[in-house]
C-alpha positions in Angstrom: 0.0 0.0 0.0 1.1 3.5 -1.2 2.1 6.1 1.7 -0.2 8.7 -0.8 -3.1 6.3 -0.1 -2.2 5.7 3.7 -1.9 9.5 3.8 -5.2 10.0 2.1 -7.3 7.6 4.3 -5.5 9.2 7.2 -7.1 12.6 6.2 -10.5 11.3 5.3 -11.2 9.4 8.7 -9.5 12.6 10.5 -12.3 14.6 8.7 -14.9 12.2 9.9 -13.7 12.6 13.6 -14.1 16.1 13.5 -17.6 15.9 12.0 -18.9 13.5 15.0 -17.8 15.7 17.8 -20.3 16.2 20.2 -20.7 19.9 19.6 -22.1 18.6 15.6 -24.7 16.3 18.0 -25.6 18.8 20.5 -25.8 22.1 19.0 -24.8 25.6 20.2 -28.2 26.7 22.7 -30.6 29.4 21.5 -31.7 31.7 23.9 -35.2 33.2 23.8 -37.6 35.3 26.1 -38.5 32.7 28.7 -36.9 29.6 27.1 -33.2 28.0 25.6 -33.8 25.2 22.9 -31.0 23.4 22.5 -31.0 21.8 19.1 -29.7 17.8 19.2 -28.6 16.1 15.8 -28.2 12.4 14.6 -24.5 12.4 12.6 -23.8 9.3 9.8 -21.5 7.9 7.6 -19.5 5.3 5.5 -16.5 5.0 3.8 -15.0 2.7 1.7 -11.8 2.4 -0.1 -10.2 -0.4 -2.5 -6.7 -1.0 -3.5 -4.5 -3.1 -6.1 -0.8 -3.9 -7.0 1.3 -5.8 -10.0 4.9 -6.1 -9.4 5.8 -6.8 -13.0 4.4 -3.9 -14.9 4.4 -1.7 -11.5 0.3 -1.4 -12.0 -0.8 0.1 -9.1 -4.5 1.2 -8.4 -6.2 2.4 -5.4 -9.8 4.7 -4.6 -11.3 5.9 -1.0 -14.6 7.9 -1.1 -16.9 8.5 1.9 -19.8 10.5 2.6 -21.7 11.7 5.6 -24.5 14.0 6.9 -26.2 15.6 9.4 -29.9 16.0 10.4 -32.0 17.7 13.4 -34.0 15.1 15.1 -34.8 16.7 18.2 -35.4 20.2 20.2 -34.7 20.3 23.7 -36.8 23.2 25.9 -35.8 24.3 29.0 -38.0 26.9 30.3 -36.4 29.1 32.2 -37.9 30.2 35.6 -39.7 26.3 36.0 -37.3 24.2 38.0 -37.1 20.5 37.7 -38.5 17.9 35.3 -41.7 20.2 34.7 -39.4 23.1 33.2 -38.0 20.6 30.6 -39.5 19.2 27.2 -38.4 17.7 24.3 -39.3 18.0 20.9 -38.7 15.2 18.2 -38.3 16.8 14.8 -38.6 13.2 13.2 -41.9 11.6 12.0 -43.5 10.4 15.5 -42.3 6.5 16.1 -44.2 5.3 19.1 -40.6 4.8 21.0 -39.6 8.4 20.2 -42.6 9.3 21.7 -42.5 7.0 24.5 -39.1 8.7 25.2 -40.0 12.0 24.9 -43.1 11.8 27.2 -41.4 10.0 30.0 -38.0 12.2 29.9 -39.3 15.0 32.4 -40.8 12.2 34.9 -37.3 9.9 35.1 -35.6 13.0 35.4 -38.3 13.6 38.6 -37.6 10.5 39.9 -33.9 10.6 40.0 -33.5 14.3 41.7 -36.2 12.9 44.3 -33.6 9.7 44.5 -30.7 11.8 45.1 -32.9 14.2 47.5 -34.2 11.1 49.6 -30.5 9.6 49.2 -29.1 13.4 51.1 -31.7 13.4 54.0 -30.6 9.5 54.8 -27.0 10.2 54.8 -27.6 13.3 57.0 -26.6 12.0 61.0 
């Protein structure tokens, strides 16, 4: 294998690290009046590369490619002012699955559930 084509895949799966960072997943917040919406994405993609050699003729051949994108799939609200699970929501921006949903809907009350956790967990450990 050629060091340009070693060199080349190098660069192209560097490229793709930089494009999965979790700033790309979870975007910058947006703050409004009474609200920040934090906008969270879903990051793919592929790649794929061939090769070849012949010593006699010194036929040598090789390709990469890749591709890869990134689309909104949720909105998360915090509203400011509301404290707890009640001042969160999120918003899926994909076609309603019933999981998606599921997950959405129950977000706020898990999140209840573990602050009273940790709460209860305080007071016991109190003397």
């Amino acid at each position: 294998m050629s060091e340009e084509f070693k060199g080349s895949m190098t660069s192209l799966f560097e490229e793709f690290r930089k494009a999965i960072a979790v700033e790309t997943v979870v975007g910058k917040p947006i703050e409004l009046e009474d609200k920040i919406l934090i906008p969270i994405c879903s990051v793919g993609f592929g790649a794929g590369g061939g090769g070849g050699a012949r010593k006699e003729k010194e036929s040598q051949g090789y390709g990469i490619g890749g591709g890869g994108g990134v689309s909104p799939v949720a909105l998360v609200v915090v509203f400011k002012g509301i404290p707890g699970p009640d001042g969160l929501k999120v918003l899926s921006l994909k076609p309603s699955g019933t999981l998606e949903k599921l997950v959405g809907e129950a977000l706020p009350m898990v999140l209840g559930k573990v602050k009273e956790l940790k709460e209860g967990r305080k007071a016991e450990e109190k003397p």
